[in-house]
BARO-11026 format. One record per residue (C-alpha): residue in three letters; x, y, z. Coordinates in steps of 0.1 Angstrom, whole numbers, plus 5000, padded with zeros to 4 digits. Layout:
ALAXYZ/...
END
This chain:
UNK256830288028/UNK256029988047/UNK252829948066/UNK253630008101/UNK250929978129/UNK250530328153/UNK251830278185/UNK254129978176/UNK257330158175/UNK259330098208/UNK262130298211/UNK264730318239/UNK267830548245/UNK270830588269/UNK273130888270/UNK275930788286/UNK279331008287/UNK280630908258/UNK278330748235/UNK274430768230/UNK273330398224/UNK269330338210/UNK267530018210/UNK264429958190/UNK261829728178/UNK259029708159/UNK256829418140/UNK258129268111/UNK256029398078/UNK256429018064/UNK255528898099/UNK253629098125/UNK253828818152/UNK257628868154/UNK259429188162/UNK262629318145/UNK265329538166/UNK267229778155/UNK270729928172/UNK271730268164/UNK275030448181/UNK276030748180/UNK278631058199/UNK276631178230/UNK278131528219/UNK278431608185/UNK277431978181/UNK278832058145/UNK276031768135/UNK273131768159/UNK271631928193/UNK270531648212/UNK271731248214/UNK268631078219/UNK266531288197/UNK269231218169/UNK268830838175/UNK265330838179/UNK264931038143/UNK267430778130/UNK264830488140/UNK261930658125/UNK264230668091/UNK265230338089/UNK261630208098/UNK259430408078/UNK262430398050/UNK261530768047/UNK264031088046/UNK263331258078/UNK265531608077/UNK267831698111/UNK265431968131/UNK262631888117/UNK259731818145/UNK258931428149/UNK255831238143/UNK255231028170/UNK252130848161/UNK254130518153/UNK255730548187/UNK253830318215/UNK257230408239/UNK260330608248/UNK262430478271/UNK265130698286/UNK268230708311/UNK269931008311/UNK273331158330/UNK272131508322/UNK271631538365/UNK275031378374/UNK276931568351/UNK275531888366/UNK276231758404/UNK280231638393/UNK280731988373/UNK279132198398/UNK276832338369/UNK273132318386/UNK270532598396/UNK271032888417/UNK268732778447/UNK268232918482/UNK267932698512/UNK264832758542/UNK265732648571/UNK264532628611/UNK266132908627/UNK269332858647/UNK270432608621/UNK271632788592/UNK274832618592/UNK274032268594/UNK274432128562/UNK277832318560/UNK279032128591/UNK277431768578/UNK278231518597/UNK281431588607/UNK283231238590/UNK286431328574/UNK287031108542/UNK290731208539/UNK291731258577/UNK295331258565/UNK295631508538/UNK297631838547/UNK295432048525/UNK292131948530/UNK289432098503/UNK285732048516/UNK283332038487/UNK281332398491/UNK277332358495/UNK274932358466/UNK272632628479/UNK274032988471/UNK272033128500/UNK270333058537/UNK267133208550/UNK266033098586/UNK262333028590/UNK261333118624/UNK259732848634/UNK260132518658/UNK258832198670/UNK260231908695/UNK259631538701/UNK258231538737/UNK260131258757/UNK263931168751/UNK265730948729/UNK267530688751/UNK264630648779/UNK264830338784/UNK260830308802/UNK260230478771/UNK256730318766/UNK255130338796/UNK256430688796/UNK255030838762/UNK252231038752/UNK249230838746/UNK246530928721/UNK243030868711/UNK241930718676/UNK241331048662/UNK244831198673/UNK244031348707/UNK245731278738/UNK244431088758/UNK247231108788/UNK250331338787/UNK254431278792/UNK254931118824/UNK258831078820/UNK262431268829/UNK261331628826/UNK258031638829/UNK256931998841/UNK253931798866/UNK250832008848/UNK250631998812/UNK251331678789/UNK254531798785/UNK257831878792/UNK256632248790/UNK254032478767/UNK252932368732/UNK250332198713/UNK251031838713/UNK250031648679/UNK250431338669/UNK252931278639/UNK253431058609/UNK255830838629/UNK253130818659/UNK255731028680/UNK254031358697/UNK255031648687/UNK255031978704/UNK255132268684/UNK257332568706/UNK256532808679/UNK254532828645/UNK255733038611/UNK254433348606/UNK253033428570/UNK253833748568/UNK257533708577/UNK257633398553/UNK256233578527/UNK258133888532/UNK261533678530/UNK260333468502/UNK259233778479/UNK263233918486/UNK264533598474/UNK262333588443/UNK263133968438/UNK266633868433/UNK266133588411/UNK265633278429/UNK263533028413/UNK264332748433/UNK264332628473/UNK265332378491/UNK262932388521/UNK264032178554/UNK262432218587/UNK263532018623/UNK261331718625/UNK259431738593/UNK260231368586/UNK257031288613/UNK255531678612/UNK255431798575/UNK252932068579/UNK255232378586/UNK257132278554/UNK253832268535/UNK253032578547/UNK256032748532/UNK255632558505/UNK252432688496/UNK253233048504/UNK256533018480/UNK254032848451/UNK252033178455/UNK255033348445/UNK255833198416/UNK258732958428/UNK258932728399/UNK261032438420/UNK260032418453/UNK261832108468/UNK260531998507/UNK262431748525/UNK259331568541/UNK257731488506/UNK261231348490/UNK262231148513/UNK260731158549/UNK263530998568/UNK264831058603/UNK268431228602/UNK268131618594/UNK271331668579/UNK271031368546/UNK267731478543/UNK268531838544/UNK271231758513/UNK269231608496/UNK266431808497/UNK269232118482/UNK271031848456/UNK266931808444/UNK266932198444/UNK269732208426/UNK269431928399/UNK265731858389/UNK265332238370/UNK268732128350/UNK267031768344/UNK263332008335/UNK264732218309/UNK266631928295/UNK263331728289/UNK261832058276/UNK264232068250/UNK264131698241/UNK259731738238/UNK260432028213/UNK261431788188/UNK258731568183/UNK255331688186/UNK252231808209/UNK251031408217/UNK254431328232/UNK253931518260/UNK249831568271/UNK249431228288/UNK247131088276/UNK246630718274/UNK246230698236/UNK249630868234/UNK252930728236/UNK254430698265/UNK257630868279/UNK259330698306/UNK262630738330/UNK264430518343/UNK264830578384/UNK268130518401/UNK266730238423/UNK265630058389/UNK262330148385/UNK260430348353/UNK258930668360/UNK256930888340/UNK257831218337/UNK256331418362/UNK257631188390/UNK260831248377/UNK263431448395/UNK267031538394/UNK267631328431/UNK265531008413/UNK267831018383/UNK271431058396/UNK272230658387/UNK269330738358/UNK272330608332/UNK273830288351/UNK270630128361/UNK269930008329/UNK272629808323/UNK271829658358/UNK268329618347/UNK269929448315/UNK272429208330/UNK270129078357/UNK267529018343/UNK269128818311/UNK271428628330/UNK270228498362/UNK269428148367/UNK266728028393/UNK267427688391/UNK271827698399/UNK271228068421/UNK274628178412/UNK275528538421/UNK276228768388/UNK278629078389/UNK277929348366/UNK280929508346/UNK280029788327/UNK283029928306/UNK281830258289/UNK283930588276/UNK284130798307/UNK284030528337/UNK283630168348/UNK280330048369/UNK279929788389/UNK276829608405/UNK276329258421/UNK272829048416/UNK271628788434/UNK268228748429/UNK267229098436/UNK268729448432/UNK271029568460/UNK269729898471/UNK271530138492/UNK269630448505/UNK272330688518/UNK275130728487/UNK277731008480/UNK278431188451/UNK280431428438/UNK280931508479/UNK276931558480/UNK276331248506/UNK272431188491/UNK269530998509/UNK267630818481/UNK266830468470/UNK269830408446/UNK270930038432/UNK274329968448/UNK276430078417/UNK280330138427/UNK281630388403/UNK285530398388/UNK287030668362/UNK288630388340/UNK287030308303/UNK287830358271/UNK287630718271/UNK290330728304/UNK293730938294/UNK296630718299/UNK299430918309/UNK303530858323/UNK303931058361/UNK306230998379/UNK307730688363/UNK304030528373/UNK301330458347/UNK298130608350/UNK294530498334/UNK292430828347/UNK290630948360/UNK290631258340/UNK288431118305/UNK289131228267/UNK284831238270/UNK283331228232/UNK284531568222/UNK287431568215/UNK287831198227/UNK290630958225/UNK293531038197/UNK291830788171/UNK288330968169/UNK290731218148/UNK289631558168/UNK293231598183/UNK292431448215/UNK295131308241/UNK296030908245/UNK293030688262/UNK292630328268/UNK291030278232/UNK293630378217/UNK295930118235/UNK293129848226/UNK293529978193/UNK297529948192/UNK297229578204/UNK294929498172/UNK291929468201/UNK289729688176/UNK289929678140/UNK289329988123/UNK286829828096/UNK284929668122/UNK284129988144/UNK281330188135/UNK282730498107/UNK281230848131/UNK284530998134/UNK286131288121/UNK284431628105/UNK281931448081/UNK281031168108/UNK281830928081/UNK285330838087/UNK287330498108/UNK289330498137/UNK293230658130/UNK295630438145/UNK298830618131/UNK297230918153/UNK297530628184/UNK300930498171/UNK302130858167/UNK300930988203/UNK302430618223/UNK306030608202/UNK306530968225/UNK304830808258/UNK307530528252/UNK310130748244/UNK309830918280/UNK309330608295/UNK312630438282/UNK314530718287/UNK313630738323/UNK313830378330/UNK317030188345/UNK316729908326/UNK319429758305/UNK316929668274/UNK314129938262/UNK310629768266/UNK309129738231/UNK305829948217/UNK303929648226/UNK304929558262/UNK304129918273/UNK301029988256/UNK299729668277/UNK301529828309/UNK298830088307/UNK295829818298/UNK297129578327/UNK296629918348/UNK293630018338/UNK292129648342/UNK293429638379/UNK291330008383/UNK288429838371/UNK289029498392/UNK289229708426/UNK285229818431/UNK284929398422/UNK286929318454/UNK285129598475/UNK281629468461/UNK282229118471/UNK285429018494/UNK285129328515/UNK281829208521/UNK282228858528/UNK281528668492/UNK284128478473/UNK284428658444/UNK285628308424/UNK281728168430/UNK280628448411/UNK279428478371/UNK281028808354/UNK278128908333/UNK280529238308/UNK279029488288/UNK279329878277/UNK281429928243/UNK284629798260/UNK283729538283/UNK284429298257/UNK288229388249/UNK289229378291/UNK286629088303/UNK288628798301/UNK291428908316/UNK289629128347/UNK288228768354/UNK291328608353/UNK292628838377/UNK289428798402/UNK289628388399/UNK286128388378/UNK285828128354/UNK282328218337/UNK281628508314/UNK278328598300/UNK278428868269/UNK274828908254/UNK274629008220/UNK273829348228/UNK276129368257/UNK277629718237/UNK273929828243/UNK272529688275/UNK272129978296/UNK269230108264/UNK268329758262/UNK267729718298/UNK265429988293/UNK263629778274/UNK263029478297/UNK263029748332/UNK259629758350/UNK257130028361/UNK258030108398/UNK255730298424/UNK257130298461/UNK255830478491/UNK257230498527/UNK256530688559/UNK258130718592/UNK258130538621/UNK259230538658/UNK258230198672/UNK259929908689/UNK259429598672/UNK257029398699/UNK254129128696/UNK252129398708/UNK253529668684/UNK253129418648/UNK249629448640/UNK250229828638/UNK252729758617/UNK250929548597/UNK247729758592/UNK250130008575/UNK251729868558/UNK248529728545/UNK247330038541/UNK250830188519/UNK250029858499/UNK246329948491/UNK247630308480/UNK250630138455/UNK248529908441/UNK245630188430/UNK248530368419/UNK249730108394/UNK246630048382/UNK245930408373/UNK248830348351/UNK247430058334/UNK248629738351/UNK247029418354/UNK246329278392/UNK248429008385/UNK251029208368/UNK251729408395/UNK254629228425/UNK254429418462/UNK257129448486/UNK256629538519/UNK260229628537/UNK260229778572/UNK263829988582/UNK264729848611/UNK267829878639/UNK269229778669/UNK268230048698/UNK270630238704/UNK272530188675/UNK272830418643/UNK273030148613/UNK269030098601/UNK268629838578/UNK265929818551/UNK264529498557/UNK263029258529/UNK262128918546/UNK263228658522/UNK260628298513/UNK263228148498/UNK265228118531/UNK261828028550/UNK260828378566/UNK257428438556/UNK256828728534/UNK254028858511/UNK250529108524/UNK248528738535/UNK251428558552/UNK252728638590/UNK255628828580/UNK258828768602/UNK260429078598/UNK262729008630/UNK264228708616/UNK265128888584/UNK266129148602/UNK268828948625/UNK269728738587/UNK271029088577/UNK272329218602/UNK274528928608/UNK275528908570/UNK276329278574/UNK278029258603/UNK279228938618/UNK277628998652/UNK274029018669/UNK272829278695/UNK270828998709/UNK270129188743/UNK269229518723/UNK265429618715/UNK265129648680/UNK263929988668/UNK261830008631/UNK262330338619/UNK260230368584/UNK257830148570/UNK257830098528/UNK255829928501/UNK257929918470/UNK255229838439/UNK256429698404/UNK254429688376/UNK255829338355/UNK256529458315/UNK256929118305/UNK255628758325/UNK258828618314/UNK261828638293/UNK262028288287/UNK264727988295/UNK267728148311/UNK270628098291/UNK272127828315/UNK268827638312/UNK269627628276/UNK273527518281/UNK272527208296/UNK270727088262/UNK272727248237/UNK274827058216/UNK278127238210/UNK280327178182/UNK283727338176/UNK284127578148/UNK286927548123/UNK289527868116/UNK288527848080/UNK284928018089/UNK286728338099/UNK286028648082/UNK289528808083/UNK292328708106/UNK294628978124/UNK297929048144/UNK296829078184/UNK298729088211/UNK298328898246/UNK300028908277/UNK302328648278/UNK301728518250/UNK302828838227/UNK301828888194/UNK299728658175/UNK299728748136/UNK297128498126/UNK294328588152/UNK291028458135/UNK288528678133/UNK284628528135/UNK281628788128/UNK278928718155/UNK276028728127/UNK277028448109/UNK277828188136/UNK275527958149/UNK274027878183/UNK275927598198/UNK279227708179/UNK282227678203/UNK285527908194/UNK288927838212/UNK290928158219/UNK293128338212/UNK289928478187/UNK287928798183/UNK284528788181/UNK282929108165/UNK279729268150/UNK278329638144/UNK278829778185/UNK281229558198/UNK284329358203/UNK285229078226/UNK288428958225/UNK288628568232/UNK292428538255/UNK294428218247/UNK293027888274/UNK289227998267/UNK286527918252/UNK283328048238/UNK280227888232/UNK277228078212/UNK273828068228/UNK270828178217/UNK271228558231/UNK274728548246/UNK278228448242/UNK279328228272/UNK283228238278/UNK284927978302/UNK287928018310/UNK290627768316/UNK292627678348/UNK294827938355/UNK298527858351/
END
C-alpha cells in the first residue's frame, strides 16, 4: 500500500441526471510536492450494482489510491479524506416530480389563499386548457395574528411624515400623515415598534399560545413534520414567526421553515413560496445526506476541525457546510459547478472577453454567461414554483444526450422527455428508446472503444450501435414513407435532421442569455463541457457566429471539478425601507459595515485567512414607485468606488444597471433601497495561474501530421457527408502547442470532441482551443 498522508485525499462528486462524475487528487507517493487526479464515472442510477452514486465513486477513489480491495457496503474510512465536495440534484428532482414532504403552511389569518392566487401572471395566456401547477403545502392553518406598516406606500411627504424613533427604538414623535387618528402615533391603536427595515410597525393583534399550540399539536397528531411558516410583514417584524416557531420546536416539528430567516425580502407572496418549496424540499435533501453519512464513518459527520470536511455547493456558487444546507440553497446545487469550472479556468483579465457556458449533459442543456463575475438572479421559477433565492443565472433546456428523438407530426423532436440513466438511450443496451447519443453514435461521433465499458447487466460491456441502427432504420422508415419527396433521404441525412434539431434547442437559451439582452453573441468565447458538449460545440458556435471555443481537459467533468476550485461563501442581508439621500448614506453605510463585521467573523470561524477572505457589499435598490429592484454591486473597474474604506457610489451603479437592463432612466424618480447585503467569500486558492490566453500569446504551435493518429474512422458532417478516413488523435499523447486541422476527433477516457471541417485546434497546457474558420 502506498504511504498516503491523513487528510490529503480531496475528493469531489456531482450527481447529475444521468451520470455521476468524481474528481480527485492526492500527492504523488514519488513526489509529495505534486498532486495526481484521478476521474472516475459512473450511472447516477444503477440499483442492480450500488445504492448511492457518490458514495460508489468516492469508494472507487479510496481503491485506486490506497490500491486496496474495498468491498461494495462496506462502511468507509475517512481518515485519508481532508474534503468532500458535493453538488447534488436530489432537491430539483423532487420539486420537477412533485415527490417532496408532506408539509403544512401557517399563515396570517384572512390569507389562506394567497400563495394559491400568486401573483396573478399568466405564462401561457393563450392556451385553451390552462393547467395551474397545484401548491406544495398539503394543508393551510391561519395564525390569528396581525401587524401593519403605519404610514402609506406612495406618500410622497413620506419623510417628514414618518414615525421617528429614539436610539434605543422608542418613538420619539408619532405619524403625522394621511390618516392620522390626531391622538395616538398612529393611524389607530397598537404598539408601534421599530422594525429591521427601520419602518414602524404596529402590531393590531399578537398570537395567542394556546391557540397556536392547540392548532400545531392537531397538525403533528396527524403526521406533519414539516411547516412552512409565513406571517404579513415578517421581512422587517420577525418576532411573531419566531414565536410560532418556537412553540412548533416544542412539539417536535423536525422542519420548521420561517420566511423571515430564509430570505427576509419585501413581497409576501415569493417569500411565502419559497418559504413552502424549503418546507417541502430540505427533509428530501436531509434524509438523502443521512443516507450518504451512513457509509463512511462517525468522523465524517461530528464537525470537528481535525475531521474532513463535507461541503455543498450553493446555487448562487458558494460552498456550504452541511448544516447551512437546505433544499431552497441547493435547487441549482448540480449546474453551479460547472459555472464555477468554466469561469474560473477560462477568463482572461487582461483581453475581458465575455465567456458563455454550454453544458451538454444526459438529461438537459445549461447555459450561463461570465463576465468577470457570476450573474445572480434572486427571483427564478421552477417546476411552476416561482422561488426567491440567490441563484447564478443558469437558463435550463431538455436537450442532451439522454433527450428521446422522436417523428410527430412529420416534425423532428429532440425532448424534452429524457431516456435518464435507467433505462437510457437504446445503446446502454437496457431497451431504452432513441436519444441524441445514439444519433452521435450513428454518425461515428462516439466510438464504441473509446467510451467508458458500464453498460449492460455486468457494467462491463460498450455502447450497442446495431441497437441505434436497428431503432433509426424504423424512425426512417416512417419518415420516408410520410414524406413527399421524390428521393428517400438516406440513414445519414436524417439521423443529422434530429442533431441539427437538437443543436438549435440548445442554441436558443444562447440567444435569450445574450441578444435578448443587448450583447452580440459573436464577441463572445463558448467555453463547452458536460459528456456531450464536445460532439455539438463546433457547430452550436457556428450557428451563434462564435469563432472561439475553449474545451478543458476535464470539460466531461467540470461541474465535480468546479467543485474543486468553488469558494467558501457566507452572505447576510436585511431589509430596508430608505430613500437613497446624502442624508440617508451614512446609515447605510454603518450597516452595512456592521453585516461586514458579522461575515467576516463568520469566515474566520471556518478557518480563513484575513486576506483570504473578498467582501461584497451590494445594496437592492429601485426606482420609487416602480416594482423592478436591482441588486446593486458598484463596479472599480468602471470607476465607481467600491470596497468597506472607499466612498461607495452606489447611485451610479445603480443608474449603470438600470440603463443596461433597461435602456431608459427614471431620472426624476427617488430611488428607493430596499435590502442591504454583504456577500463574504472565503478564496480556496490565491490563484490558478496564467489564463490559458495568457499562455496562447507565447506558445509555439506546430501542426501535427495524420500519421500520429491512433485509429482513423468514418464520420459524418453536414455538408460535407461522410468522411471514411476521419483521424483519430488521443488527447494523452499530444503535446501542448500541437495544432490539429478538422475534420478530426479528439478523445480520451470521458469525452469526445469532434473537430468540424474549417477548424482548428490548438493544445494548451489545460484546454483545447478551437477556432473556427470564416463561415462560408
Amino acid at each position: 500500500m502506498p504511504d498516503i498522508p491523513d487528510r490529503s485525499i480531496r475528493i469531489c462528486a456531482d450527481r447529475g441526471g444521468t451520470f455521476c462524475d468524481v474528481h480527485a487528487s492526492y500527492p504523488d507517493p514519488a513526489d509529495p510536492s505534486e498532486r495526481k487526479d484521478i476521474v472516475v464515472k459512473l450511472l447516477s442510477q444503477d440499483p442492480a450494482n450500488y445504492k448511492d452514486a457518490p458514495t460508489e465513486g468516492i469508494r472507487r477513489v479510496l481503491e485506486i489510491v490506497t490500491e486496496q480491495s474495498i468491498p461494495r457496503g462496506a462502511t468507509l474510512d475517512t481518515s485519508k479524506i481532508d474534503y468532500i465536495r458535493l453538488s447534488t440534484t436530489v432537491a430539483t428532482n423532487a420539486l420537477l416530480e412533485r415527490k417532496g414532504q408532506k408539509h403544512a403552511l401557517l399563515i396570517t389569518k384572512g390569507f389562506r389563499d394567497l400563495l394559491l392566487i400568486g401573483n396573478q401572471s399568466r405564462p401561457k395566456i393563450f392556451d385553451l386548457n390552462i393547467r395551474r401547477p397545484p401548491p406544495l403545502y398539503s394543508t393551510v392553518v391561519e395564525v390569528d395574528e396581525r401587524v401593519t406598516l403605519v404610514g402609506y406606500t406612495s406618500d410622497p411627504e413620506s419623510e417628514e411624515h414618518k414615525v421617528i424613533f429614539d436610539g434605543d427604538g422608542k418613538v420619539e414623535r408619532g405619524y403625522r400623515g394621511k390618516g392620522w387618528d390626531g391622538e395616538g402615533d398612529a393611524e389607530g391603536p397598537g404598539e408601534i415598534v421599530r422594525g429591521i427595515s427601520g419602518e414602524a410597525v404596529r402590531i393590531l393583534k399578537k398570537p395567542d399560545e394556546e391557540s397556536v399550540r392547540d392548532d400545531l399539536q392537531k397538525l403533528y397528531d396527524s403526521g406533519y413534520r414539516s411547516l412552512a411558516v409565513v406571517l404579513a410583514h415578517s421581512y422587517t417584524f420577525p418576532s411573531h414567526e419566531l414565536f410560532v416557531g418556537q412553540i412548533a420546536a416544542s412539539i417536535g416539528f423536525t422542519q420548521i421553515s420561517l420566511s423571515s430567516q430564509l430570505l427576509p425580502m419585501i413581497k409576501m407572496v415569493p417569500r411565502g413560496v419559497s418559504s413552502t418549496a424549503d418546507a417541502y424540499l430540505t427533509p428530501i435533501l436531509r434524509d438523502y445526506l443521512d443516507g450518504f453519512f451512513k457509509g463512511f464513518d462517525e468522523k465524517l459527520r461530528d464537525g470537528r476541525l481535525r475531521s474532513p470536511r463535507v461541503e455543498f455547493m450553493g446555487s448562487d456558487g458558494g460552498l456550504v457546510d452541511a448544516e447551512n444546507f437546505s433544499g431552497l440553497k441547493s435547487i441549482l446545487s448540480g449546474p453551479a459547478g460547472g459555472v464555477v469550472g468554466y469561469a474560473l479556468t477560462s477568463w482572461d483579465d487582461e483581453s475581458k472577453t465575455p465567456i458563455i457556458g454550454l453544458d451538454v449533459g444526459g438529461t438537459s442543456t445549461d447555459v450561463s454567461r461570465y463576465d468577470g463575475r457570476y450573474e445572480i438572479v434572486y427571483e427564478t421559477t421552477t417546476a411552476g414554483v416561482t422561488i426567491q433565492s440567490p441563484q447564478l443565472d443558469i437558463n435550463t433546456v431538455a436537450a442532451g444526450g439522454g433527450s428521446c428523438l422522436s417523428f410527430r407530426n412529420g416534425l423532428f423532436l429532440a425532448g424534452p422527455e429524457s431516456a435518464g440513466a435507467e433505462p437510457g438511450p437504446a445503446c446502454y443496451r437496457k431497451g431504452g428508446p432513441l436519444a441524441v447519443t445514439d444519433a452521435n453514435l450513428l454518425l461515428g461521433r462516439l466510438i464504441p472503444d473509446y467510451f467508458p465499458k458500464i453498460f449492460g447487466k455486468s457494467e462491463k460491456e460498450p455502447l450497442d450501435v446495431d441497437a441505434s441502427r436497428v431503432a433509426f432504420e424504423k424512425v426512417a422508415e416512417d419518415i420516408n414513407s410520410s414524406s413527399a419527396q421524390d428521393k428517400d433521404l438516406s440513414l445519414d441525412e436524417i439521423v443529422y435532421g434530429f442533431i441539427k434539431v437538437a443543436n438549435e434547442t440548445m442554441a436558443r437559451p444562447i440567444r435569450a442569455l445574450t441578444e435578448a439582452r443587448g450583447y452580440a453573441t459573436s464577441k463572445h468565447i463558448l467555453a463547452s463541457f458536460g459528456g456531450a458538449g464536445g460532439q455539438h460545440a463546433c457547430e452550436i458556435a457556428s450557428l451563434l457566429g462564435i469563432k472561439t471555443i475553449l474545451v478543458h481537459r476535464y470539460s466531461s467533468i467540470l461541474s465535480a471539478y468546479g467543485l474543486a476550485l468553488a469558494d467558501r461563501a457566507h452572505e447576510v442581508q436585511e431589509p430596508s425601507s430608505t430613500f437613497y439621500t446624502p442624508s440617508n448614506v451614512p446609515t447605510l453605510i454603518s450597516r452595512l459595515d456592521a453585516l461586514t463585521a458579522s461575515v467576516r467573523s463568520e469566515l474566520k470561524k471556518q478557518g480563513f485567512a484575513p486576506e483570504r477572505i473578498n467582501i461584497e457589499r451590494m445594496l437592492n435598490m429601485r426606482f420609487d414607485g416602480t416594482d423592478t429592484a436591482l441588486m446593486v454591486l458598484p463596479s472599480a473597474a468602471l470607476g465607481e468606488k467600491r470596497g468597506e474604506d472607499a466612498d461607495e457610489d452606489f447611485e451610479q451603479a445603480f443608474k449603470r444597471a438600470y440603463k443596461a437592463e433597461f435602456g431608459f432612466l427614471l431620472d426624476e424618480k427617488s430611488i428607493v433601497v430596499d435590502d442591504v447585503k454583504v456577500r463574504g467569500i472565503g478564496k480556496t486558492f490565491d490563484s490558478l495561474g496564467p489564463s490559458v490566453f495568457e499562455e496562447l500569446r507565447t506558445l509555439q504551435t506546430r501542426a501535427v501530421e495524420k500519421t500520429r493518429a491512433s485509429s482513423v474512422h468514418s464520420v459524418y458532417f453536414d455538408r460535407v457527408g461522410r468522411v471514411d478516413e476521419t483521424p483519430v488523435f488521443e488527447l494523452p499523447i499530444l503535446d501542448v502547442g500541437d495544432a490539429i486541422e478538422g475534420p478530426a476527433m479528439i478523445i480520451d477516457d470521458t469525452q469526445t470532441i469532434v473537430v468540424v471541417p474549417g477548424a482548428r485546434v490548438v493544445v494548451a497546457r489545460k484546454h483545447l482551443v478551437v477556432t473556427l474558420g470564416e463561415k462560408d
